[in-house]
C-alpha positions in Angstrom: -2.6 -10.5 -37.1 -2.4 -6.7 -36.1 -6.1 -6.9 -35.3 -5.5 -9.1 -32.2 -4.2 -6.4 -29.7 -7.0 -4.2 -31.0 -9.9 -7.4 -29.6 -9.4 -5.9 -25.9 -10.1 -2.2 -26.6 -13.4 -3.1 -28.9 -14.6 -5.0 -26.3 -14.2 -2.6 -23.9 -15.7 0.4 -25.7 -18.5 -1.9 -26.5 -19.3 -3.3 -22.7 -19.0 0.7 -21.3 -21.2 1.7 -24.3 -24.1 -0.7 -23.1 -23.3 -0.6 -19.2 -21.9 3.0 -19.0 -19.6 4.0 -16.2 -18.3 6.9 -15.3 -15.2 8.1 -13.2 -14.9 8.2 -10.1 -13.1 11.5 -10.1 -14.4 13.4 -13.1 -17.6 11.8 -13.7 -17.0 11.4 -17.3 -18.1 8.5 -18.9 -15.5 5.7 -19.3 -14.6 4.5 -23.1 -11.6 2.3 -23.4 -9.9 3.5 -20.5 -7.1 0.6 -18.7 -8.2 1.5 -15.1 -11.4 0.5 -13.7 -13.6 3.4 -12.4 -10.7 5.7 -13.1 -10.4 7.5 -16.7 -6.8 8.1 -18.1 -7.0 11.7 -17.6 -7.2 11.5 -13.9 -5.4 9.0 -13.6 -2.3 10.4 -14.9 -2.3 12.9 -12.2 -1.6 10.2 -9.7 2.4 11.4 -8.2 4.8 9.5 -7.0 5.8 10.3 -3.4 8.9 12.9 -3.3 12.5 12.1 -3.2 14.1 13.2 0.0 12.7 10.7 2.7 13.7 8.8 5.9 15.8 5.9 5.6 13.7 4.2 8.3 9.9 5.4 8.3 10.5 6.7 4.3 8.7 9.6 5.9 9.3 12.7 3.5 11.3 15.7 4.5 10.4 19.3 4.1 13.4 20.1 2.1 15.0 17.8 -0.7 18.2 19.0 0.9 18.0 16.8 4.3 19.4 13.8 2.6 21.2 15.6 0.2 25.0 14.4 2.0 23.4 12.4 3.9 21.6 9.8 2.1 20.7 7.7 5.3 19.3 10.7 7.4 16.4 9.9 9.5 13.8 12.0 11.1 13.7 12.7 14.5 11.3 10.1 15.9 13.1 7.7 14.3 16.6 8.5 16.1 14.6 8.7 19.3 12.2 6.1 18.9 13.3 3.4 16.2 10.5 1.8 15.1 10.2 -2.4 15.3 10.6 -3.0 11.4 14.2 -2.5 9.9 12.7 -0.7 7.0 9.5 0.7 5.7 8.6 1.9 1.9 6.1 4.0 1.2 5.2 4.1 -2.5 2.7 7.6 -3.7 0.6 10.1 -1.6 -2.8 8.9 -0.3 -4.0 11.6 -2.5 -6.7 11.4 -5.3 -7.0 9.4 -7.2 -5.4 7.0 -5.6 -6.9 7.6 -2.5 -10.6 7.3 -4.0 -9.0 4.0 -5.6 -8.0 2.8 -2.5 -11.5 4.2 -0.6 -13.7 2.3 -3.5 -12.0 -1.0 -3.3 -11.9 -1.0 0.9 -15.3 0.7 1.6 -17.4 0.0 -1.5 -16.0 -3.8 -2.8 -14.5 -2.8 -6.0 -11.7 -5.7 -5.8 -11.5 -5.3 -9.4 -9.4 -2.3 -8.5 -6.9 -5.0 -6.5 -4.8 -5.8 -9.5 -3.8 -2.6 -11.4 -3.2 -1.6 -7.3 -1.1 -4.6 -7.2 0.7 -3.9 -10.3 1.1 0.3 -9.6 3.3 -1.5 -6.4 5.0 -3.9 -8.5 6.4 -1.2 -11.0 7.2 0.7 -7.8 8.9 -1.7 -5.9 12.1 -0.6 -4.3 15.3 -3.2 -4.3 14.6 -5.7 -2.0 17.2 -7.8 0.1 16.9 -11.3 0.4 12.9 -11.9 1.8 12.0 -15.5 3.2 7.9 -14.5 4.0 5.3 -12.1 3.0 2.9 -11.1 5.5 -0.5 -9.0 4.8 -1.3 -6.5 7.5 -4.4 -9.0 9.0 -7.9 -7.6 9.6 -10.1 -8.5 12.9 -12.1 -11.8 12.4 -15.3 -9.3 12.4 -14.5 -6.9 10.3 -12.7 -9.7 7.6 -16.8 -11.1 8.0 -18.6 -7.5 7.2 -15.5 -6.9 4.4 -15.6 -10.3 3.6 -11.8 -9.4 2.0 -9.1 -8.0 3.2 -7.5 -5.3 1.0 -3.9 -6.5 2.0 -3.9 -9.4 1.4 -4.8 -9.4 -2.2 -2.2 -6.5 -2.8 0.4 -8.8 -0.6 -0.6 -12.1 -3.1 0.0 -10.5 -6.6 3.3 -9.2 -5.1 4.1 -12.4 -3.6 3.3 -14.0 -6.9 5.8 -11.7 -9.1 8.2 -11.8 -6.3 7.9 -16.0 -6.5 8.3 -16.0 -2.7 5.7 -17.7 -0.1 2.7 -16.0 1.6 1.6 -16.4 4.8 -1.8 -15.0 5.8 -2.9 -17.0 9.0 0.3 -16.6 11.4 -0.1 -13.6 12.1 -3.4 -12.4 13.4 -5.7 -9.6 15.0 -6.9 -10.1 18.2 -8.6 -7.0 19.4 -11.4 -5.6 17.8 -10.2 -1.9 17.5 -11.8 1.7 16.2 -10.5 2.6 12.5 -7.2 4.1 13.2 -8.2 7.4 11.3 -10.9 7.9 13.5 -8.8 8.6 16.4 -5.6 11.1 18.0 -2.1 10.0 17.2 -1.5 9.3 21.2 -4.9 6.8 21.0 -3.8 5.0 17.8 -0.9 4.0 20.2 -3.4 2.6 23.0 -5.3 1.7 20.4 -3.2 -0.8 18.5 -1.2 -2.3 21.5 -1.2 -6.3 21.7 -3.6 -6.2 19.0 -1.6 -8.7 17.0 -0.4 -12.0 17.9 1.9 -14.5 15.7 -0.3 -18.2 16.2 3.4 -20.4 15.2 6.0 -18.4 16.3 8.5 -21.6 15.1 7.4 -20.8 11.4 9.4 -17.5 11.9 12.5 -17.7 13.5 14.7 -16.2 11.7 12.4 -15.4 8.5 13.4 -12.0 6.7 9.5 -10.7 6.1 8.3 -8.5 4.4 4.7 -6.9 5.7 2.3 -5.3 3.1 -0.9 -2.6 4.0 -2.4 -0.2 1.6 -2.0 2.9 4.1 0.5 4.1 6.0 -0.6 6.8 8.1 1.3 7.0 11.3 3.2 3.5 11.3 1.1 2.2 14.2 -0.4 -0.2 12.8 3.0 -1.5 10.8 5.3 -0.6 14.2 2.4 -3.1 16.1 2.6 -6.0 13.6 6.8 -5.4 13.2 6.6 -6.0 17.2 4.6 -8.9 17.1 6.6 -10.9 14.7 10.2 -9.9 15.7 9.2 -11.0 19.7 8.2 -14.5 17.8 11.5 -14.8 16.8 11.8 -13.4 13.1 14.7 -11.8 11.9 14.4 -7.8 9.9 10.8 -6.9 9.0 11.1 -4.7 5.9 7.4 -2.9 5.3 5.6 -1.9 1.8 2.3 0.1 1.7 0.9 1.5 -1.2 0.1 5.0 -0.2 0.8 7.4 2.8 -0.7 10.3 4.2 1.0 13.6 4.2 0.8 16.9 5.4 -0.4 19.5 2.8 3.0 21.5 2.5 4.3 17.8 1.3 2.0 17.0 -1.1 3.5 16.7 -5.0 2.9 19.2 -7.4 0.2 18.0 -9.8 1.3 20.7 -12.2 4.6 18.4 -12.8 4.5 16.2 -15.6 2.8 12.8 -15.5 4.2 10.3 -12.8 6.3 7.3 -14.7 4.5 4.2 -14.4 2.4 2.6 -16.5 -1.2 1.2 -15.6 -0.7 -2.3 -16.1 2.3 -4.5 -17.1 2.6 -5.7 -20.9 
């Protein structure tokens, strides 16, 4: 019976043999590594983000210090500009590897990188009030077609699925065709976002507490844009989840620390 658990690893040693691949960080080949594309090596360097962070953006501070007596300090453009959502989480630094994880499964159609995404989130997950809805971050019609997926929305499924509450993925939609946010100034990302998103049955939210999922969280437009659209319809707190978030370089994590403390995959 002990040979069972071993079946999985022979078979992928013995698929990577015959159709090598190599990782997408190191360039060594791949053996029986958990993590498509992605050896265990690199991976392991993956950080979590650090500790001392808004309590309403989750964007980090400089010094661990900030929240240190005051646990529900908020940066500055969060006193003088709340943002539309109640809350926002922000899980690891778009750094590599996760940020070649997240650029091979958006750019290049690796969706077999969506579920040990998924499932880095899921053993991430913050405590959650009580959530009614979960709503992916939607993509424009056109760009969904060129895509033909939409990264969110198969993180926002698995998490809806080991959360056991509903998913909504056609309420809330894109209307504007807009440049990729990354590609543009802080003050055009603003322009560039506003009335993009529009809720199609605003009587399917009133008074839903939803929770919004993206992958990136870069400067909160897009989030802030989608929080306004769905608390004008009527909803009640929109709480916010993305997977990574940009940072400045003095903010980044240590990669000498020791190895961040979650596992690949759930057992």
């Amino acid at each position: 019976m002990a040979v069972f658990p071993l079946i999985p690893q022979f078979l992928r040693r013995a698929t990577r043999f015959f159709f090598p691949i190599q990782c997408a960080v190191c360039g060594g080949s791949l053996s029986d590594d958990l993590m498509p594309h992605f050896c265990t090596n690199c991976w392991s360097t993956l950080r979590p983000m650090p500790t001392a962070r808004c309590a309403r953006c989750d964007r980090p501070f400089v010094s661990p210090v900030a929240t240190t007596y005051s646990p529900r300090h908020m940066c500055p453009p969060c006193t003088q500009h709340p943002p539309s959502y109640t809350r926002a989480w922000t899980l690891y630094p778009y750094t590599p590897p996760l940020q070649d994880a997240i650029r091979l499964l958006k750019y290049e159609g690796k969706v077999s990188l969506a579920t040990p995404l998924a499932k880095l989130m899921i053993n991430s997950l913050p405590r959650l009030e009580a959530i009614d809805l979960i709503i992916p971050v939607p993509l424009h019609h056109e760009r969904l077609c060129q895509r033909e997926f939409n990264q969110a929305l198969l993180l926002a499924d698995q998490i809806g699925r080991h959360l056991n509450i509903s998913l909504s993925y056609s309420n809330l939609v894109r209307t504007a065709s807009t440049p990729p946010q990354t590609s543009l100034s802080r003050k055009s990302r603003l322009k560039n976002l506003r009335h993009a998103f529009v809720v199609r049955h605003p009587a399917q939210l009133t008074n839903k507490r939803i929770l919004l999922i993206d992958d990136v969280f870069t400067t909160g437009t897009t989030v802030n844009e989608c929080a306004k659209a769905l608390r004008r319809s009527g909803s009640a707190d929109v709480f916010v989840i993305t997977l990574a978030r940009t940072l400045d370089q003095n903010l980044i994590p240590d990669r000498t620390q020791s190895p961040a403390p979650y596992p690949l995959f759930n057992h």
